[in-house]
ZAVO-156645 format. One record per residue (C-alpha): x, z, y negated; residue in one letter; residue number from 1. Coordinates in nm, 3 decimals. Layout:
! ZAVO-156645
<pt xx="X" zz="Z" yy="Y" code="A" pos="NUM"/>
...
END
This chain:
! ZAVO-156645
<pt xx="3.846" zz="5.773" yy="1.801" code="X" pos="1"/>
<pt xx="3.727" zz="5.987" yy="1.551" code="X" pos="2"/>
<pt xx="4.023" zz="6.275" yy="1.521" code="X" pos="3"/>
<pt xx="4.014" zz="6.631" yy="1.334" code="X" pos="4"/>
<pt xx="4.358" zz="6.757" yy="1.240" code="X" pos="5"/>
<pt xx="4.418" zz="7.101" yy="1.274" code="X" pos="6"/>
<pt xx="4.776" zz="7.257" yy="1.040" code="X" pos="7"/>
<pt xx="4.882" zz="7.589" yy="1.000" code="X" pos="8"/>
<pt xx="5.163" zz="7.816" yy="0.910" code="X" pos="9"/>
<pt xx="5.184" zz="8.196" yy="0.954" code="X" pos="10"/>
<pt xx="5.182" zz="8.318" yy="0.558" code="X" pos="11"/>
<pt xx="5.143" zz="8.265" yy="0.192" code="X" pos="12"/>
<pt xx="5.509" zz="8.219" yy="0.111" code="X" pos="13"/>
<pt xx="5.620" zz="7.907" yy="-0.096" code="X" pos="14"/>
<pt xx="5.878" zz="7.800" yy="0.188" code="X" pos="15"/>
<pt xx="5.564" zz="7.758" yy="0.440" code="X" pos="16"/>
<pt xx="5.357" zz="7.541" yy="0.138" code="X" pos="17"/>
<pt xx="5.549" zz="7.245" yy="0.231" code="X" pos="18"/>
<pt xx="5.512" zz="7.264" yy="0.610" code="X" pos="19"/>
<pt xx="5.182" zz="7.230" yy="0.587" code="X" pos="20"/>
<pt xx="5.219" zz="6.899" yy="0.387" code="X" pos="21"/>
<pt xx="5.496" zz="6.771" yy="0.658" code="X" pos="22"/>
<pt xx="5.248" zz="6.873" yy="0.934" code="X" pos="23"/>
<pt xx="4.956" zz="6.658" yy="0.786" code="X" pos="24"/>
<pt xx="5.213" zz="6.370" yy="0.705" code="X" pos="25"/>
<pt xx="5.339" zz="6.369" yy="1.090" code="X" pos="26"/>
<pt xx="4.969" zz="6.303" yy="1.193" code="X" pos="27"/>
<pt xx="4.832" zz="6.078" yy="0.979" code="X" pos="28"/>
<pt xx="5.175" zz="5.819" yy="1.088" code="X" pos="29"/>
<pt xx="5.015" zz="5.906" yy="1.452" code="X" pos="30"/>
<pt xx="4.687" zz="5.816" yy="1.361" code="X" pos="31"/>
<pt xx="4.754" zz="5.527" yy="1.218" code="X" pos="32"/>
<pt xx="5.003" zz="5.419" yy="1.542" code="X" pos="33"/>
<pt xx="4.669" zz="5.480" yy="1.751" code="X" pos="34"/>
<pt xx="4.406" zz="5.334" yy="1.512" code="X" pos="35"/>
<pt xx="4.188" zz="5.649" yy="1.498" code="X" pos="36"/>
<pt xx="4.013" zz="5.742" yy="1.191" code="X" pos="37"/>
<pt xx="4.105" zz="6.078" yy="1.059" code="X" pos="38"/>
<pt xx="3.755" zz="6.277" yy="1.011" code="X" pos="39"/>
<pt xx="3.857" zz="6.632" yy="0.886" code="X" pos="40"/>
<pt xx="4.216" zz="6.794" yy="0.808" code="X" pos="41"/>
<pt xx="4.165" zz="7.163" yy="0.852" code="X" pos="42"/>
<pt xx="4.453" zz="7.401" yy="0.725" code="X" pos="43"/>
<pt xx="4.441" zz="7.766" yy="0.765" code="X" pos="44"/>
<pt xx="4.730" zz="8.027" yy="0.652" code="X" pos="45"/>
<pt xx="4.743" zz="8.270" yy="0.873" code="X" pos="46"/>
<pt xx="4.882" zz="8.395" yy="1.189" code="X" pos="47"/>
<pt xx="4.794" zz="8.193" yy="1.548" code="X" pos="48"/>
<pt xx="4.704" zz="8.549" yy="1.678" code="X" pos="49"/>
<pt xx="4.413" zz="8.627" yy="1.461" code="X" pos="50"/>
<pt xx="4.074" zz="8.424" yy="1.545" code="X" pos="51"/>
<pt xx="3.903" zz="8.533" yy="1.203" code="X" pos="52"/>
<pt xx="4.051" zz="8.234" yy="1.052" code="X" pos="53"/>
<pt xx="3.800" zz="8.029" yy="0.829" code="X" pos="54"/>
<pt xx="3.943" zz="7.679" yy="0.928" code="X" pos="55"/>
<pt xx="3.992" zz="7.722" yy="1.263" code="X" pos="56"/>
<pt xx="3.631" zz="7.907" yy="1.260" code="X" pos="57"/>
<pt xx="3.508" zz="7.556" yy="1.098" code="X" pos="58"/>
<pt xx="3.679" zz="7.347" yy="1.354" code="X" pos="59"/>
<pt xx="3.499" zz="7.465" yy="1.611" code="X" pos="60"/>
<pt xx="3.158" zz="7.422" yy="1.458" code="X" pos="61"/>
<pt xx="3.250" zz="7.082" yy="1.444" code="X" pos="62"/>
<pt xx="3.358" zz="7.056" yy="1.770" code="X" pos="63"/>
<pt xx="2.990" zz="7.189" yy="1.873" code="X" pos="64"/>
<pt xx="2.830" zz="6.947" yy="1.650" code="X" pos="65"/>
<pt xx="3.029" zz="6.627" yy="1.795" code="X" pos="66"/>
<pt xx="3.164" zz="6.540" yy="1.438" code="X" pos="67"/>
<pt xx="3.512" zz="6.437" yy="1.613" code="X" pos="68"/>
<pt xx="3.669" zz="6.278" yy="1.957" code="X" pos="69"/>
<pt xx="4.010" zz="6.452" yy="1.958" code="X" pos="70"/>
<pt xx="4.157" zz="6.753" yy="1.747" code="X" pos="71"/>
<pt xx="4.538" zz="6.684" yy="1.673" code="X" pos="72"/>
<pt xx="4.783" zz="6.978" yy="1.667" code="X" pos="73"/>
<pt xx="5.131" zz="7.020" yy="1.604" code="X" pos="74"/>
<pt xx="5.166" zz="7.198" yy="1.951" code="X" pos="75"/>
<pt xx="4.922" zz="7.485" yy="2.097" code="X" pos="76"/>
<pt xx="5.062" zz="7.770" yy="1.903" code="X" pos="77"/>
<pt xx="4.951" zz="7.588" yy="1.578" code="X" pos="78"/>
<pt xx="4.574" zz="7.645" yy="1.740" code="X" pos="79"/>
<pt xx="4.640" zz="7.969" yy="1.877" code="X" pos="80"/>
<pt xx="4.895" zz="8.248" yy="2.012" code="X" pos="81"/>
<pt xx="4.748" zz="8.457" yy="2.232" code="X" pos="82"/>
<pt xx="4.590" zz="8.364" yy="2.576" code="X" pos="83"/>
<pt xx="4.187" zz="8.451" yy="2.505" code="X" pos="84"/>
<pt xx="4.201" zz="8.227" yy="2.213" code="X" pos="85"/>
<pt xx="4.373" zz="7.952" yy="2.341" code="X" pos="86"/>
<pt xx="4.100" zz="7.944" yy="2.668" code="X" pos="87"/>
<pt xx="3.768" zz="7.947" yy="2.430" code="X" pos="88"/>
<pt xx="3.915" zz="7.669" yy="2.240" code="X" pos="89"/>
<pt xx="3.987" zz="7.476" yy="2.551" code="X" pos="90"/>
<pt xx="3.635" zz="7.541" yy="2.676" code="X" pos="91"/>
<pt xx="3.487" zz="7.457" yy="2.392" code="X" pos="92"/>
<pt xx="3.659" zz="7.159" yy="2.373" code="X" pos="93"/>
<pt xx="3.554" zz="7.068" yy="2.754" code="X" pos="94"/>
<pt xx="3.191" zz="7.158" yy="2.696" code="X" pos="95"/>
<pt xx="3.196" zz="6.929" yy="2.424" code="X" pos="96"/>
<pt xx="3.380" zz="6.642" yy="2.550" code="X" pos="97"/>
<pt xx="3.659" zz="6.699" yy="2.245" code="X" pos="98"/>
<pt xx="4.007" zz="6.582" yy="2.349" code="X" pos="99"/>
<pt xx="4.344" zz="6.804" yy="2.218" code="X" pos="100"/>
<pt xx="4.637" zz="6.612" yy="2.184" code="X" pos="101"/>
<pt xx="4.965" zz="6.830" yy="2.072" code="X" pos="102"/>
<pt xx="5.258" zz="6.635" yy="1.927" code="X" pos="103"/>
<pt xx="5.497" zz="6.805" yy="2.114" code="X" pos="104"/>
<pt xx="5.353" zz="6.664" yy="2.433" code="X" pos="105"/>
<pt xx="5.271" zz="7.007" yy="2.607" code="X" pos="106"/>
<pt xx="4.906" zz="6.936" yy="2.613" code="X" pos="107"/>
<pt xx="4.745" zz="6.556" yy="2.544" code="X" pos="108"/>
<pt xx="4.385" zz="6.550" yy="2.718" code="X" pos="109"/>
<pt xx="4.346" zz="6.145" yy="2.647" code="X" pos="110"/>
<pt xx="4.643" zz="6.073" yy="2.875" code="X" pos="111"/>
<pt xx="4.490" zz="6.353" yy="3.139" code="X" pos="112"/>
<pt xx="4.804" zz="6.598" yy="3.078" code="X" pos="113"/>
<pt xx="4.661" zz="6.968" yy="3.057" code="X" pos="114"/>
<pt xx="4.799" zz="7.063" yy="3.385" code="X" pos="115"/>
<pt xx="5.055" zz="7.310" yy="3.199" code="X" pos="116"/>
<pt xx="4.773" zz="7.413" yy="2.942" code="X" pos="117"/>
<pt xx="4.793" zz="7.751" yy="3.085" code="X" pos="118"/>
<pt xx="5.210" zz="7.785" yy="3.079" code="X" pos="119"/>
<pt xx="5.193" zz="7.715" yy="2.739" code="X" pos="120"/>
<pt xx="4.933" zz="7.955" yy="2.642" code="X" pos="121"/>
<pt xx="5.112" zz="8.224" yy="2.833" code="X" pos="122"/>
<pt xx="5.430" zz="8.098" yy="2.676" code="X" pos="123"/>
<pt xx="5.281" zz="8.094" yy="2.302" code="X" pos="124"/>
<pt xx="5.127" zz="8.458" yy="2.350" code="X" pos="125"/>
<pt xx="5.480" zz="8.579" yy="2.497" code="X" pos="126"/>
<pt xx="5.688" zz="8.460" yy="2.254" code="X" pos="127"/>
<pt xx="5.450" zz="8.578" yy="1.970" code="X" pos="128"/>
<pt xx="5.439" zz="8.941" yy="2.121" code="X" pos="129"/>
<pt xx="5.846" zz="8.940" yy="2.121" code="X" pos="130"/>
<pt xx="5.877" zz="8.821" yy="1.783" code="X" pos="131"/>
<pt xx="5.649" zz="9.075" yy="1.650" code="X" pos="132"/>
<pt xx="5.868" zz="9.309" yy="1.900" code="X" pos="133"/>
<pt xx="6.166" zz="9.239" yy="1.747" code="X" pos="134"/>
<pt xx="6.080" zz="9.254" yy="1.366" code="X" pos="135"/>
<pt xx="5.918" zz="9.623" yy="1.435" code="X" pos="136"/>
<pt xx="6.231" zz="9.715" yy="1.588" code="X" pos="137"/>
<pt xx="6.467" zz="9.575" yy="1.354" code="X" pos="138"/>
<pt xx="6.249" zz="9.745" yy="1.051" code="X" pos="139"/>
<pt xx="6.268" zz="10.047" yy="1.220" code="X" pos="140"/>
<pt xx="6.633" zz="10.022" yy="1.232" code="X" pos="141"/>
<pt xx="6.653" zz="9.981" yy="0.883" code="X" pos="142"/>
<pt xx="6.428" zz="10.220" yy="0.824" code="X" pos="143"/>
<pt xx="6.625" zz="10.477" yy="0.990" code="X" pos="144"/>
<pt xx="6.973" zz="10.377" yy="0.802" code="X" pos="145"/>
<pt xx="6.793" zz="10.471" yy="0.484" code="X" pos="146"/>
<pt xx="6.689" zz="10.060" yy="0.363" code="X" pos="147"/>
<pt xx="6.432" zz="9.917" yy="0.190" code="X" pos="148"/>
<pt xx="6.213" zz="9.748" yy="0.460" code="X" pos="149"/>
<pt xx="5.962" zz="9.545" yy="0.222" code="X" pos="150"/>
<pt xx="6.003" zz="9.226" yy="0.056" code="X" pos="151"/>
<pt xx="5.915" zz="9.280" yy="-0.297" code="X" pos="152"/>
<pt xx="6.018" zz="9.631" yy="-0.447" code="X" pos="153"/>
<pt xx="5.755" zz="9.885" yy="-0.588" code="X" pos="154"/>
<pt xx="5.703" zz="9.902" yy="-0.924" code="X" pos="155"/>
<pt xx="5.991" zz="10.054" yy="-1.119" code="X" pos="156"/>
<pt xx="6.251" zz="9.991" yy="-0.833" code="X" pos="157"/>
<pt xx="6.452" zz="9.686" yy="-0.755" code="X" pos="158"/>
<pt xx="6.641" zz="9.660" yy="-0.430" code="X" pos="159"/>
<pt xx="7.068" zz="9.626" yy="-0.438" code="X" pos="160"/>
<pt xx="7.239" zz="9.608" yy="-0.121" code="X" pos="161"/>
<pt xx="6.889" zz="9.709" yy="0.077" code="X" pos="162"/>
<pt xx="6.849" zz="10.000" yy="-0.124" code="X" pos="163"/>
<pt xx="6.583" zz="10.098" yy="-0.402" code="X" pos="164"/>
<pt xx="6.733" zz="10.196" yy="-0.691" code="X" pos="165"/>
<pt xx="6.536" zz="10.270" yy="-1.008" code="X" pos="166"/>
<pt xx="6.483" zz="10.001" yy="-1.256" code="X" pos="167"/>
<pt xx="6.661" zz="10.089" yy="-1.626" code="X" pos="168"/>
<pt xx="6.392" zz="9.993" yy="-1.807" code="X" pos="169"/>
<pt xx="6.062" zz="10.127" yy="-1.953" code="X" pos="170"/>
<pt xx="5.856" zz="10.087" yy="-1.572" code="X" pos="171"/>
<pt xx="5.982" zz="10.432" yy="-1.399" code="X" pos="172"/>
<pt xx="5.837" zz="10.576" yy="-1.766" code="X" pos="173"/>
<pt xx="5.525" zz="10.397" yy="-1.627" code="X" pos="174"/>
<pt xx="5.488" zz="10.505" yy="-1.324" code="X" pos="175"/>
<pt xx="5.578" zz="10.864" yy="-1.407" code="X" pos="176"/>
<pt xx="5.245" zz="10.793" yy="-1.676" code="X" pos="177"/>
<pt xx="5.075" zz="10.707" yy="-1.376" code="X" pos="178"/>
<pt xx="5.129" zz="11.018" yy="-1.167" code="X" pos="179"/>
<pt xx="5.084" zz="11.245" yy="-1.430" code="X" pos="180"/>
<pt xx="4.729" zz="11.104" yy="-1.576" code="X" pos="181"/>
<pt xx="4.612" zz="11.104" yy="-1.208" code="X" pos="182"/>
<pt xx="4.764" zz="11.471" yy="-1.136" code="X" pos="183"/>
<pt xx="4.556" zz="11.548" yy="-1.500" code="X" pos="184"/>
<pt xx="4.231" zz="11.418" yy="-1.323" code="X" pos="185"/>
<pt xx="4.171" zz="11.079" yy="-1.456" code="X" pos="186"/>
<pt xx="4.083" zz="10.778" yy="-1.246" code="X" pos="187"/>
<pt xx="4.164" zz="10.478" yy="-1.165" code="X" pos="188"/>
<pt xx="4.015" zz="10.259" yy="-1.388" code="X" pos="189"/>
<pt xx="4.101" zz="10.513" yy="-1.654" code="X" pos="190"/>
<pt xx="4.465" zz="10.479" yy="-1.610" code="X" pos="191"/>
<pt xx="4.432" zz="10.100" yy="-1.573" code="X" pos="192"/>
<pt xx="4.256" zz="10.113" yy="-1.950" code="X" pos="193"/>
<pt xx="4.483" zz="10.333" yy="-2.102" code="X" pos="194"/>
<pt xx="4.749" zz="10.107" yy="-1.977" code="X" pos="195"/>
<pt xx="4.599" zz="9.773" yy="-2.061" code="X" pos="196"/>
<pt xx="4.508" zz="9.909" yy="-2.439" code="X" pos="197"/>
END
């Protein structure tokens, strides 16, 4: 069978770079236990709840065009985690005779199991909507003590004990240059000259 794999993780951040690699690694050893020939590897970095994704966007135009038999997944939520999505693909996928085999066995359309397709889905989108729940509301709570809440401190600032403290170097003297020149009138791309001169 000719066999798509499909890989993602959620961000940009170096400790997701390798998961993507470990991901791809998992099924080609899969492939090769089944003797299917691996057509495309599609990766996207970004989260299962947005659709806009350019891989996933390209993986389904070749599912309409019949360029593979199966699409691999790590489990559903790698292809999508919210409900909507997670149907279309599995229409598509009908409409165009494309199997989806998960390695977690929750879903494997070869072997005829989809009968929890729906659970899953319902379980992916729940457990996405929590999560996203429970960082708002621990942000918030951090928030209110008075804590930095980002990851990487503005300009000028560095973070000590979840604080922002100012930096004792020349980059408050920047930003200060910064307010002021705007306050004066200039623009942008003024300031950004000045400073790059």
């Amino acid at each position: 069978m000719r066999c798509a794999i499909y890989a993602r993780v959620s961000t940009e951040l170096d400790t997701q770079r390798t998961s993507i690699d470990n991901q791809i690694d998992i099924f080609k050893n899969y492939v090769a236990q089944k003797g299917w020939k691996i057509t495309k590897i599609y990766t996207d970095k970004k989260s299962g709840t947005k659709s806009n994704r350019s891989e996933l966007k390209s993986l389904i135009e070749g599912a309409k065009k019949g360029e593979f038999d199966v699409i691999l997944a790590k489990e559903l939520s790698r292809l999508a985690r919210n409900g909507k999505l997670s149907y279309e693909l599995r229409d598509i996928c009908q409409n165009n005779n494309i199997e989806i085999v998960c390695l977690d066995n929750s879903i494997n359309t070869v072997e005829g199991n989809i009968q929890n397709f729906g659970l899953f889905a319902w379980l992916y989108e729940t457990e996405s909507t929590n999560s996203s729940r429970r960082n708002k509301q621990a942000k918030l709570a951090r928030a209110r003590r008075g804590l930095f809440i980002g990851s990487i401190p503005p300009f000028g600032y560095y973070s000590k004990n979840g604080l922002l403290k100012v930096r004792n170097d020349e980059t408050p003297s920047v930003v200060r240059r910064i307010f002021n020149e705007y306050l004066e009138g200039k623009g942008m791309d003024s300031i950004a000259k000045g400073l790059t001169a």
